[in-house]
N, C-alpha and C positions, 0 to 999 in steps of 0.2 A: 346347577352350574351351566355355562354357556360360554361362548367364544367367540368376543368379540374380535376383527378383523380388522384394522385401523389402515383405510387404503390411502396414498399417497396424492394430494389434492394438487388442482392445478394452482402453482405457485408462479405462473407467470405467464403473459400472453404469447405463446407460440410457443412454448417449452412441454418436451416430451418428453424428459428424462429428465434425472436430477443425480448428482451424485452425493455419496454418503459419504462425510468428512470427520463426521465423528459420532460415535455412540455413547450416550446417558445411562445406558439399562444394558441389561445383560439377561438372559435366557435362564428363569428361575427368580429375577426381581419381582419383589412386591409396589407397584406403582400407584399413586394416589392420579385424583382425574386432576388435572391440568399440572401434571411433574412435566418436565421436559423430556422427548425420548432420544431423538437426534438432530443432526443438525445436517441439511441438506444445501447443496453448494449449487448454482443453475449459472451460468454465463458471465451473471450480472452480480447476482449477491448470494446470500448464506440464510437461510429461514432456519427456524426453530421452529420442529414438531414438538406438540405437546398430545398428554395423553386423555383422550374424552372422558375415559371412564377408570376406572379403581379397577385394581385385579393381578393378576401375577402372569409375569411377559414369559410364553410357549416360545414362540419363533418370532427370529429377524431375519429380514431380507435377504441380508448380505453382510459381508464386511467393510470397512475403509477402504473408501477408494472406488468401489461399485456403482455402479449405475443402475438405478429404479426407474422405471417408466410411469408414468404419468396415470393413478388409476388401479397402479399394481397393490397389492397387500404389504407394508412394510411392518407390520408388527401384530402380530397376533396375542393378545391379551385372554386370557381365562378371569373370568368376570365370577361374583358372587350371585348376582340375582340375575330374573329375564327381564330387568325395566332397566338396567342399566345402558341398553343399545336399542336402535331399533330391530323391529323381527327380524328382518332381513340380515340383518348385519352378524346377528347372534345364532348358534345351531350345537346342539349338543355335541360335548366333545368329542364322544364315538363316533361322528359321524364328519370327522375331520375333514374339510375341503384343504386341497393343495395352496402352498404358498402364495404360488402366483395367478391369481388371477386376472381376466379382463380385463381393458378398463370399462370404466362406468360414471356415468353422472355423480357428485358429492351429494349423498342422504345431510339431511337438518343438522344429524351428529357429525357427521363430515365436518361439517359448516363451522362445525364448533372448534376442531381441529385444525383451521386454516393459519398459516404463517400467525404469530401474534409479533414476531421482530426482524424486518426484514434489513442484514446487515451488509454493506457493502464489501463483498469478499471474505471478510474477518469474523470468524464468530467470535460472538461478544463472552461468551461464558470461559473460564479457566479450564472447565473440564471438555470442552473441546479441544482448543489446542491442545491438551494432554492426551486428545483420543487419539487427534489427524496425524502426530508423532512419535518417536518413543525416545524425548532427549535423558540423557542423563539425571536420576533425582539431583536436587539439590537442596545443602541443609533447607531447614526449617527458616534458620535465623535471615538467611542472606535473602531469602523469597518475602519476606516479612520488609524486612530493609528496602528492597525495589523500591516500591511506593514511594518513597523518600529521595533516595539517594540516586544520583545521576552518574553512569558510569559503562562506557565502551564495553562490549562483548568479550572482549581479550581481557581487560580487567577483572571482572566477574568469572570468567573462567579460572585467572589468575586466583583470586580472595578464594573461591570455592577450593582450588587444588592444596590452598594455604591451608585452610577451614577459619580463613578470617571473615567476619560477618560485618558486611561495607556500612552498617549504620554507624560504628567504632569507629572511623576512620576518618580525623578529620584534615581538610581540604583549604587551601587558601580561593579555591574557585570553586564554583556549583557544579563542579564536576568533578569524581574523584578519579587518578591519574595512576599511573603504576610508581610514578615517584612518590605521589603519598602513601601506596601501600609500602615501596622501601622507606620512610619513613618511621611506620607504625610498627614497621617488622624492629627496626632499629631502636625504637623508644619500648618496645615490651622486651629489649633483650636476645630479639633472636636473629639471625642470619639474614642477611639479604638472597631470594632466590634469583636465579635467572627467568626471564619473561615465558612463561610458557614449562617454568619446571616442575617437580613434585610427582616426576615418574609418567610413563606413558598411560595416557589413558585408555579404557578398554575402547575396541570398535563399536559402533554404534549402526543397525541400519534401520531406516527411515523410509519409509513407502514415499512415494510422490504424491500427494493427493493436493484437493480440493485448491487453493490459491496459488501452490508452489507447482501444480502439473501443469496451472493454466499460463503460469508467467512461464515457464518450457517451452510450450506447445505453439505460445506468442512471439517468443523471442529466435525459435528454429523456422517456424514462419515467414517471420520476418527476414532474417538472415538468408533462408533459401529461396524466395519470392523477387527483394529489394536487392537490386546491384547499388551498395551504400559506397559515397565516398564523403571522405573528411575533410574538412578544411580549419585551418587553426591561425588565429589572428590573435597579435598582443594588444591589449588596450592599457593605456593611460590613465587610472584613475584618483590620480592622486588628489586633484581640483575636487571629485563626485564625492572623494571620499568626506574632503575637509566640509562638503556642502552636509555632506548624508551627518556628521557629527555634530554643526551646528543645528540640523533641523533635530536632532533628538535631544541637544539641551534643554530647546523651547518647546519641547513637543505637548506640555500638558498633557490632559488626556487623552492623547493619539497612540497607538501601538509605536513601540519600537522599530525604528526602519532598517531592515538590511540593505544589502545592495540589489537585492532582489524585485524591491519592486521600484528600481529605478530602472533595472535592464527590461522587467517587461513594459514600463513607459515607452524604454528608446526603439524595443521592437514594436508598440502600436502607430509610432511614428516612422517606423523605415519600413513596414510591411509594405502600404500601401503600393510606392513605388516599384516592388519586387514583390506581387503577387503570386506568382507563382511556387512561394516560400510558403504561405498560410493556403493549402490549401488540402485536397486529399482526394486521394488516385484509386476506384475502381474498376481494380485490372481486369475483372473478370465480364465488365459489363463495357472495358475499354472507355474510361469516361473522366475527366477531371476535375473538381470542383473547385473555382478558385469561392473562397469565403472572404464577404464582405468585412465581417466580425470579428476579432481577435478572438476566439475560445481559445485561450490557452491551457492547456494539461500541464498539469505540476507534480512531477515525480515526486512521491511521497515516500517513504520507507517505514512502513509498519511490522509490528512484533511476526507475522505472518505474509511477510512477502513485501516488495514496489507496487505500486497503486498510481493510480494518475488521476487527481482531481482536478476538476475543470474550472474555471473563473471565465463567468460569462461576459463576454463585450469589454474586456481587460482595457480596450484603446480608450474608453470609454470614461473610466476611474481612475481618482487621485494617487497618489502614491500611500495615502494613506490609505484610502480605502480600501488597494492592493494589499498593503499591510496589515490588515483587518480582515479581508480574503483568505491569505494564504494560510494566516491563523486558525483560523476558523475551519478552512478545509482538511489542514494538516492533523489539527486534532479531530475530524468527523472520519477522516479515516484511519487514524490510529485505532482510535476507538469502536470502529465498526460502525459507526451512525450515520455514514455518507450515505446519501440514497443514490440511486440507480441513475437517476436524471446528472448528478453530482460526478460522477464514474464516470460519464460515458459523451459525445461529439467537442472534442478537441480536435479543434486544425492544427495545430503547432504546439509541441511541447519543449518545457527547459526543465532540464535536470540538475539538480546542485547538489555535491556533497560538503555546502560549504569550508571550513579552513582543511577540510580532509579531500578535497576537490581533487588535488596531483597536478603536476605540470601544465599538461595535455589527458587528453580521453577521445575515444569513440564512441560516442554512444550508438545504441540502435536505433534504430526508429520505431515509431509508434504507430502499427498498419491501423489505417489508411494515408496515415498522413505520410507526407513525403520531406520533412522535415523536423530534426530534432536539434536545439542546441546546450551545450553541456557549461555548465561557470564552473571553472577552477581556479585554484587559491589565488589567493591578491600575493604578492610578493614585492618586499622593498630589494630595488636593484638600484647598480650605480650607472644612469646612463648618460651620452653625449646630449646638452641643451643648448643650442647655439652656440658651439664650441667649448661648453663649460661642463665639466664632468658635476651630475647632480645626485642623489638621492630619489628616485622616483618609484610611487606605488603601482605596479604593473601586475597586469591581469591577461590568459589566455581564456577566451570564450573559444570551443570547438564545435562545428557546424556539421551533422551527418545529412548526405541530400540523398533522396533518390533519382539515380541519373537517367531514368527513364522520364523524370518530368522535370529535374532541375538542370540547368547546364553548368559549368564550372564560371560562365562570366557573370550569371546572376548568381550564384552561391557569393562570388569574390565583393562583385558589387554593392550588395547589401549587406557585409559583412564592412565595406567601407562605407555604406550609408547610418549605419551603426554607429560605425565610429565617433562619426559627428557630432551625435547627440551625447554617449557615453562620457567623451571627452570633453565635452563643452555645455556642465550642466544648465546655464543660463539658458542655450536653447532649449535642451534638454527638456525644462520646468516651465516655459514658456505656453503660453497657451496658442 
């Protein structure tokens, strides 16, 4: 018998620590060589350890939420033979060496153990997020159903409290609504509940860890660092709209356009003029960087936290392309496959909760940069057109700056260089 040592490899350049987001194994597991053990969280992304050798897991590190250094022992494994490890790495178990060791260079076997999925923020496997949390079980049926069925967090909360299982439930839209659950309660015969009924649910507490400490850590950062102020302009998109619905009749095989990548067209065309809007402030070196380049960051919302994918040279690309973009990113970080390059030098980020947008918002800002803008709902209002009361689609875009680098005449002013294009697709689409 021997004892194997499984020390923590370096998972990225300049990183000495890594936090532990969630655990595979447990103290007393039987583990095959390449099971997964945990899953460690560093700045940028989310690695999965795997285990080199066969054997039954002695000791772990630590728990959820812990911090390992770079080197240190994160799992100690009891091995069957002495060829399963190198010497070094192996020593009879009477003669137990302490947890934490130094660090030290990666052995061959190390080597073998290095990151095999390196995921942006999100771990890819279901039994992480079950580790890094402790939500509520939920039946069988309605976790089976996800895959399928499309449906708000309040709804799901809702079907669960019911013990309706959302694949049953059907929908006149690709997304099911709490009026189709009052529906379905109604066609099998039973009561309609109130939104949020079925008796109070128990407490729940939940560690902070690995994606949700860091968007904390980010966003109190920010807030205590960034003296932010808002500015909130209505635009006119009635014209953008009728243009955005004819280009998607004819769109063939092009992705489907929102209004999204018509806004970040009209921002690679009003940036230039108002540079000091794309660009990004380090305060600690006293320095400014205006950017040539549109990197725009695109607020994402994954099962595990906001995320910001970045779309490189945005001023650059079609609307299609855009539309092909934000696709593409939106699901690489859903899914945990965005890489680190993807995650990371955004000048200027836009946030959208599309038709769930609200009025107005604040949003924060994304350090380093010193500007964020938020798109909320389109809204049909009745307003004054040349003296004639109309029907028109209107929209508030809200602007967060930081007023140590932006002043309130360039915040207004390129919020009316905006305008132009927003409202007036012809330029807009112009080359």
């Amino acid at each position: 018998m021997g004892l194997y040592q499984f020390k923590l490899p370096d998972i990225g350049e300049g990183i000495a620590e890594a936090e532990i987001v969630a655990w595979h194994v447990k103290v007393g597991d039987k583990v095959e060589e390449d099971q997964q053990l945990a899953d460690m969280m560093t700045d940028k992304a989310t690695v999965e350890m795997e285990s080199p050798v066969a054997g039954t897991v002695t000791k772990l590190a630590g728990e959820v939420g812990d911090q390992v250094a770079i080197g240190s022992v994160l799992v100690e494994i009891e091995t069957e033979g002495a060829t399963a490890a190198p010497d070094h790495q192996l020593h009879d178990s009477t003669t137990e060496q302490p947890l934490a060791d130094g660090a030290s260079e990666p052995t061959a076997m190390q080597e073998k153990a290095l990151p095999v999925t390196a995921t942006a923020h999100a771990p890819t496997s279901p039994k992480s997020q079950a580790a890094s949390s402790s939500p509520r079980p939920e039946p069988e049926t309605e976790a089976a159903s996800k895959t399928h069925v499309l449906a708000s967090p309040a709804v799901r909360a809702r079907a669960r409290d019911l013990g309706i299982d959302l694949g049953e439930v059907k929908s006149a839209s690709d997304r099911i609504r709490h009026s189709d659950l009052d529906a379905y309660l109604l066609y099998k015969g039973g009561s309609v509940s109130a939104r949020g009924g079925g008796g109070p649910r128990p407490d729940e507490t939940i560690k902070v860890v690995g994606l949700r400490r860091k968007i904390a850590e980010n966003m109190q950062e920010a807030k205590r660092r960034i003296p932010h102020f808002t500015l909130v302009e209505e635009f006119d998109v009635t014209d953008l709209e009728d243009t955005r619905a004819m280009m998607n009749r004819d769109r063939g095989s092009n992705p489907k356009l929102t209004l999204l990548p018509f806004l970040i067209t009209a921002m690679g065309k009003a940036l230039p003029d108002w540079p000091m809007l794309n660009a990004t402030f380090d305060d600690d070196a006293g320095v400014i960087t205006r950017h040539g380049a549109l990197n725009l960051g695109m607020a994402t919302q994954t099962p595990n936290g906001l995320m910001v994918a970045v779309i490189r040279d945005a001023q650059a690309k079609s609307v299609w392309q855009l539309a092909s973009e934000i696709t593409r990113l939106a699901d690489a970080a859903r899914t945990g496959k965005a890489s680190r390059e993807e995650l990371s030098g955004s000048s200027i980020t836009l946030s959208s909760l599309g038709p769930m947008g609200g009025i107005t918002s604040t949003p924060v800002i994304n350090r380093p940069e010193v500007a964020i803008i938020a798109v909320n709902k389109v809204e049909e209002k009745v307003v004054v057109v040349d003296g004639d009361l109309e029907i028109r689609k209107r929209m508030n875009l809200s602007l967060s700056c930081d007023h140590r680098v932006v002043d309130g005449w360039d915040a207004a002013s390129f919020m009316q260089t905006l305008k132009t294009y927003i409202e007036n697709p012809i330029r807009l689409l112009s080359a």
